[in-house]
N, C-alpha and C positions, 0 to 999 in steps of 0.2 A: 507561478504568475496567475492573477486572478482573473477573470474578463475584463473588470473593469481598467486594469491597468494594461491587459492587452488594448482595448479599447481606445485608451488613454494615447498610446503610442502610435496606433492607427492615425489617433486623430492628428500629433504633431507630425506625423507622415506626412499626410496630406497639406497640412498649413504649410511644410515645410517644401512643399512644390507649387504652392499656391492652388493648390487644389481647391479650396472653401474661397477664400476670397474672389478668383479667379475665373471659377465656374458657374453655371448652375445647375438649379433642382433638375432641369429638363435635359442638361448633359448629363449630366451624371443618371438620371433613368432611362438616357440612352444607352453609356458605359454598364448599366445594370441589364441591359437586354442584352446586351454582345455577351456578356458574361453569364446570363441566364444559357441562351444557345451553346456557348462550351461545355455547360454542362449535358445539357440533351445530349450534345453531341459524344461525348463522355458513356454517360449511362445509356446509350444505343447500342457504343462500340464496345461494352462491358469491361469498360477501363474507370480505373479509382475515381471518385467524386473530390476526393479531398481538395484539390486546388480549386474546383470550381467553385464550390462551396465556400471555402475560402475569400477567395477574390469576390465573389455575390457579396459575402458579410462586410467585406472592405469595403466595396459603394454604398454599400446600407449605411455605415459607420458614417462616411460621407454625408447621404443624405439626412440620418436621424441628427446629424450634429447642426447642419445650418439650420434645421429646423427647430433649433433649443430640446432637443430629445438625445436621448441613449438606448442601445439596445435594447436595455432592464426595462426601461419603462414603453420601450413599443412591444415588448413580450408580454411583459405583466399586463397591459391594455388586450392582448391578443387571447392572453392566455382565460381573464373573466370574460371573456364574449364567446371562448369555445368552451367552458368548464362543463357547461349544463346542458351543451348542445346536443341534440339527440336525431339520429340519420339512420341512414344504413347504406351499404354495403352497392353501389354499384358500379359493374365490370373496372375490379380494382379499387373507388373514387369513391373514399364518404360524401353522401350527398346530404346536407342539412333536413332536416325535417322544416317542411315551410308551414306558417300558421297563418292563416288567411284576415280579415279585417274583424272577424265575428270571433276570432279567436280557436275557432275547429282548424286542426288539425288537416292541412295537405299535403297529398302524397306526391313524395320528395321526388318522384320522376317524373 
């Protein structure tokens, strides 16, 4: 099965609870906080990610659909905005390199 047709099935999941029609953008990145926190809660207790992760990508699916989007295309938008991005390394956390109004170069902490 491909993403897109996972994808596909999420989304008549959700039509098929009335989840899109029903809700909104602001429940549903409610539902995505609750499900962000499982996961924390998850990877603190050094137990599997995989449902949390899971369930996050389902409210995504959610929200990128009412909003005439797909995964593919909120990745591919993610993915040219970090391609060239250049950071480093702090405790843990790439921090972006920031470049000021003049174009020099600021230090990312």
């Amino acid at each position: 099965m491909t993403l897109a047709v996972l994808e596909a099935k999420v989304i008549s999941w959700h039509k098929k609870r009335n989840l899109i029609e029903g809700s909104t953008d602001i429940a549903q990145f409610n539902k995505l906080l609750e499900e962000v926190e499982e996961l924390r809660l998850s990877l603190d207790s050094d137990l599997t990610p995989i449902d949390d992760i899971g369930d996050i990508m389902v409210v995504l699916i959610n929200i990128a659909h009412r909003n005439n989007l797909t995964l593919f295309e909120c990745m591919y938008h993610a993915y040219n905005d970090i391609k060239y991005r250049k950071g480093k390394m702090v405790d843990g956390v790439f921090v972006k390199e920031l470049i000021d109004e003049s174009g020099r170069i600021v230090d990312a902490v």
